[in-house]
VOGU-3710 file (C-alpha; in Angstrom, 3 decimals, decimal comma):
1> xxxxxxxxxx> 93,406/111,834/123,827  92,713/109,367/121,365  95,534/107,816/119,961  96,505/104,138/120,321  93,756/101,407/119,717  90,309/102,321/120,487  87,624/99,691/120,553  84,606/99,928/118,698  82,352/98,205/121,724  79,724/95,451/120,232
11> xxxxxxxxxx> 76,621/95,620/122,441  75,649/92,885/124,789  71,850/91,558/124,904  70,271/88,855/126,326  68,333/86,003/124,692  65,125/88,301/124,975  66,578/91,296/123,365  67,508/93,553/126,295  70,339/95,410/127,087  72,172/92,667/129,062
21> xxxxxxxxxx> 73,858/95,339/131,488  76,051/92,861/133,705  77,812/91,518/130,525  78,401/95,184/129,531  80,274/95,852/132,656  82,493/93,037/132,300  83,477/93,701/128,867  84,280/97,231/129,475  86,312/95,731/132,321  88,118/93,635/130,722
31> xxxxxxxxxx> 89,292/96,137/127,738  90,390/98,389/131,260  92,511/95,495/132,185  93,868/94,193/129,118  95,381/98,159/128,638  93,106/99,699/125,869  93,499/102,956/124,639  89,994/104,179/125,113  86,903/103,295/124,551  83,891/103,957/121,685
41> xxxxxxxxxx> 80,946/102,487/122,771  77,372/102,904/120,517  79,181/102,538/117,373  78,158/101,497/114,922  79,426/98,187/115,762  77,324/98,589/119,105  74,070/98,297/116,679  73,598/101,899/117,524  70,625/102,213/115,253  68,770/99,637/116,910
51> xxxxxxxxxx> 69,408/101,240/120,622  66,210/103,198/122,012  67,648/106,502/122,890  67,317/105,770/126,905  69,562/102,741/126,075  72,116/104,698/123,854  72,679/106,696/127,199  72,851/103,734/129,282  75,489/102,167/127,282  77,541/105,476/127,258
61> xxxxxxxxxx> 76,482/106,307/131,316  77,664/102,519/131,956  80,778/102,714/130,223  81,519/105,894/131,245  81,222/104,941/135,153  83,797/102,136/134,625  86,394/103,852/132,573  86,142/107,836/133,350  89,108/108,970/134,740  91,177/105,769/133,261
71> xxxxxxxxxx> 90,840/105,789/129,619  89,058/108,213/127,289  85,555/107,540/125,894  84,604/108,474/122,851  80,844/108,067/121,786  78,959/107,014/119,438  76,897/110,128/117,738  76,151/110,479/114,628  73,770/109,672/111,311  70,934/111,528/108,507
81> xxxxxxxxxx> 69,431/114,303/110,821  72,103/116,509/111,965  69,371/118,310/114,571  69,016/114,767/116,407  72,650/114,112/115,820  73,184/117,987/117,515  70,986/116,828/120,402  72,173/113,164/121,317  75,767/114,784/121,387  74,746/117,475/124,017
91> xxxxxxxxxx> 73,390/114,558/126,055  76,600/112,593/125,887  78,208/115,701/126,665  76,425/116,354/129,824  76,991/112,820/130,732  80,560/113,074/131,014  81,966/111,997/127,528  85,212/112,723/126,486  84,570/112,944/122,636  82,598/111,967/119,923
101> xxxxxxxxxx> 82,277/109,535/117,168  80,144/110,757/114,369  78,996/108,625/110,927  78,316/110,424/107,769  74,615/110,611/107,116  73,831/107,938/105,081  71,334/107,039/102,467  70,350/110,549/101,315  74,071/110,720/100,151  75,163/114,747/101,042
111> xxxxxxxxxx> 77,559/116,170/98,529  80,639/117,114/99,988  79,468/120,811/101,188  76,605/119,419/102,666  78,834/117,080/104,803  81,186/120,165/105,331  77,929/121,998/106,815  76,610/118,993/108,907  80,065/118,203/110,641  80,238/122,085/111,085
121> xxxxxxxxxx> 77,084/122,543/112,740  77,725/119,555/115,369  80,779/121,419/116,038  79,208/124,411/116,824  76,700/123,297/118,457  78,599/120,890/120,841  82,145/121,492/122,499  83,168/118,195/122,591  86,266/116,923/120,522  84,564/114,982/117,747
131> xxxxxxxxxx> 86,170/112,504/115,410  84,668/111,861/111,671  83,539/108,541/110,647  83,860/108,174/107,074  83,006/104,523/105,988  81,686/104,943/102,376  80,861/101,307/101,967  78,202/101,086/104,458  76,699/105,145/103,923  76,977/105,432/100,179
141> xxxxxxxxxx> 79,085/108,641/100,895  82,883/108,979/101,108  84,362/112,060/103,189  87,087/113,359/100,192  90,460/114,690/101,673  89,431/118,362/100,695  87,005/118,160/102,560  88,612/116,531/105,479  91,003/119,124/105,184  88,397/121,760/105,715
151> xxxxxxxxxx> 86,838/120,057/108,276  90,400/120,025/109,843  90,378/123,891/110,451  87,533/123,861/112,910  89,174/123,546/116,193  87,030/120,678/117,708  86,746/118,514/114,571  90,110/116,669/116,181  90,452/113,887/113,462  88,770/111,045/111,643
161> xxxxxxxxxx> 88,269/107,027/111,719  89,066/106,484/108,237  87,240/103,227/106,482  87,375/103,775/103,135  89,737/100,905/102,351  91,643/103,671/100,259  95,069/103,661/101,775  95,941/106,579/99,211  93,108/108,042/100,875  94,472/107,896/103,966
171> xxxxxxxxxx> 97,866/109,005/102,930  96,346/112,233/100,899  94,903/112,955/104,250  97,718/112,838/106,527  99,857/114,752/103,824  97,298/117,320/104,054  96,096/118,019/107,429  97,908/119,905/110,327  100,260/117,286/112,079  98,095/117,273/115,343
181> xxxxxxxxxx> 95,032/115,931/113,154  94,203/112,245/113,627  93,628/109,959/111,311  92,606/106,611/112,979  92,047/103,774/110,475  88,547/102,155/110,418  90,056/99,067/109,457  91,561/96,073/111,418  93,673/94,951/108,882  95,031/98,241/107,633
191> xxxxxxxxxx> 95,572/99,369/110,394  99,789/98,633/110,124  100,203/100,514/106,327  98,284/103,358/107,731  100,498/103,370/110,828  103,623/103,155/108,515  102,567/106,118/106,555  102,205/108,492/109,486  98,784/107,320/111,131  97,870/107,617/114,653
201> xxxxxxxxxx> 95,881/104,303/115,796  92,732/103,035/114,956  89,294/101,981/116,244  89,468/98,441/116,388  86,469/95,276/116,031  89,035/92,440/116,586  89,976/94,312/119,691  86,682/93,213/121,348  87,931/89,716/120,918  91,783/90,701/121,968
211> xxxxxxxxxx> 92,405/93,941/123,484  95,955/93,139/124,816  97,084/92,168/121,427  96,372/94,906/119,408  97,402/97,096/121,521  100,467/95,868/121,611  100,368/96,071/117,753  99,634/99,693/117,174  102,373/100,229/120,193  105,224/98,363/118,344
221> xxxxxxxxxx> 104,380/99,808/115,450  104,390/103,331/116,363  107,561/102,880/118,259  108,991/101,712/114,968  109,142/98,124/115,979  107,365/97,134/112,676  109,173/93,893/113,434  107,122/92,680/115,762  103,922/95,026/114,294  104,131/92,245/111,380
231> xxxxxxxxxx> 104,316/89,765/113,322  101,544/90,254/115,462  99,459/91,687/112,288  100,300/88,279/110,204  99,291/86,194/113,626  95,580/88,175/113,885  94,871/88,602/110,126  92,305/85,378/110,112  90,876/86,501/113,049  90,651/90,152/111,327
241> xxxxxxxxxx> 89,056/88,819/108,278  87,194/86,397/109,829  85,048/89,134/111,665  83,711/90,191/108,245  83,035/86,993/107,126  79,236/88,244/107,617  78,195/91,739/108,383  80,137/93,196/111,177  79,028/93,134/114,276  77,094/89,539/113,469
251> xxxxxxxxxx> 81,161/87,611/113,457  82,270/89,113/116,110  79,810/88,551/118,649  79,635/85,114/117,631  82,867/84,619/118,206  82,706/86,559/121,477  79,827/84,212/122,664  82,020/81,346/121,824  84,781/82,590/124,590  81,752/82,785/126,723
261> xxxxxxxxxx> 82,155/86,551/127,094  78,369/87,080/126,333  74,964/85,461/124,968  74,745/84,950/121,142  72,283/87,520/120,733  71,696/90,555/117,507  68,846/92,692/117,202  67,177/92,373/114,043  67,573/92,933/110,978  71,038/91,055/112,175
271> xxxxxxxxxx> 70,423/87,298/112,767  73,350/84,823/114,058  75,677/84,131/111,076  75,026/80,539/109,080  76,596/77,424/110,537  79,175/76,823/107,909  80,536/80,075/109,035  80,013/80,269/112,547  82,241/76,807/112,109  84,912/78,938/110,188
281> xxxxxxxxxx> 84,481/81,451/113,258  85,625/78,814/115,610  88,054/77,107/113,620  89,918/80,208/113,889  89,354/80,799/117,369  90,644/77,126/118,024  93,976/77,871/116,143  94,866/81,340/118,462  93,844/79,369/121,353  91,622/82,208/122,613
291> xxxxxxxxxx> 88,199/80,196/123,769  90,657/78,010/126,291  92,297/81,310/126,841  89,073/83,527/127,767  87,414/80,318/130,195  90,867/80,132/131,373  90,658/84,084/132,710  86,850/83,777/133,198  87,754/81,395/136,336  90,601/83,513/137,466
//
């Protein structure tokens, strides 16, 4: 259900801070029509942990309405307390979501058996397909491939977005676990060696900014067009490091209000990125053509 390129939805305010709802729409629209995979929206990248919980359902309830029945969603659900983690799941459940996404705890850094127990409870507390999220640079604590491996044998626990930035990580874990265990990569721009060795798609930031395109990638390159995967990797790799120029999702939205696709607004502690690199931000924009691009569709 969730292979291919998955985008890790940013979330749209307004100027005042609110959940600007109309923009949401459109963006989950246009990932529909550009042929996405599915869809993961209250991510982390969605500044999940600034969302009230009525608005975390929103998001899910709004993107749900637009895509269910076209493309999978998988939500966001996941962080330290593994009771509200337990809960918010059984909400998205009853809302209609197809799977979900679930962060390590972070900060009070669980050894590996506690993470073993916390994934393992959520599974057995929730019948939903749920993907791992281990991205050990942002929660202090890195999901190790025995212990993916175990977490592999429960029957719902379906795969895991992998950000380590350890592609031998990656490889232990697909030498490992049972051949119908995902490993999506966590990262934009290893996203092709991870396909090469074996890997299944990813969950995408640049794919907010182009959908179309990296879908296309993770399709040539799983066909074994890796012709055409590198050339499409090599044309996107500024855009893919740009969008960590700051912390993610600050680039990326930036860049998104640039193609006029929404208002230039975080939720603090996030705050818009510094002018020097905002310029860097458009500068590549500029040179993939994508602002005249996005106007271009936004009058069609």
């Amino acid at each position: 259900m969730f292979h291919g390129t998955g985008t890790a939805l940013i979330t749209p305010f307004r100027t005042d801070g609110s959940l600007d709802e109309p923009a949401l729409r459109s963006l989950v629209q246009r990932q529909l029509d550009a042929g996405i995979n599915f869809l993961v929206p209250c991510g982390t990248t969605g500044e999940s942990p600034t969302l009230s919980h009525s608005e975390h359902l929103r998001i899910v309830e709004i993107t749900l309405e637009i895509a269910k029945g076209k493309i999978p969603v998988l939500a966001g659900a996941g962080g330290y307390n593994t009771s509200e983690v337990i809960l918010l799941a059984r909400e998205l459940k009853s809302l209609g979501a197809d799977g979900i996404l679930s962060v390590t705890p972070y900060y009070n850094k669980p050894t590996q058996e506690g993470l073993y127990q916390h994934y393992k409870a959520i599974a057995s507390a929730v019948d939903l397909p749920i993907i791992l999220y281990s991205v050990q640079g942002r929660t202090g604590v890195n999901i190790e491939p025995a212990t993916v491996l175990r977490l592999s044998q429960i029957e719902n626990i379906v795969g895991i977005k992998e950000a380590s930035g350890n592609i031998n990580q990656m490889g232990a874990i697909l030498r490992q676990a049972p051949g119908n265990f995902l490993v999506l990569s966590g990262d934009d721009s290893l996203t092709l060696p991870l396909l090469a060795l074996g890997g299944h798609g990813l969950i995408s930031v640049v794919s907010n900014e182009i959908p179309a395109e990296m879908t296309r990638l993770v399709q040539a390159a799983r066909s074994g067009d890796f012709v055409e995967a590198r050339r499409l990797h090599y044309l996107f790799l500024p855009l893919m490091d740009i969008n960590f120029v700051e912390s993610n999702p600050i680039p990326v939205k930036a860049a998104m209000a640039e193609m006029g696709l929404l208002q230039p607004s975080w939720r603090l502690p996030l705050v818009p990125p510094k002018p020097e690199n905002l310029q860097k931000i458009r500068t590549i924009l500029e040179s993939l053509n994508l602002i005249e691009r996005a106007h271009a569709a936004s009058k069609n």
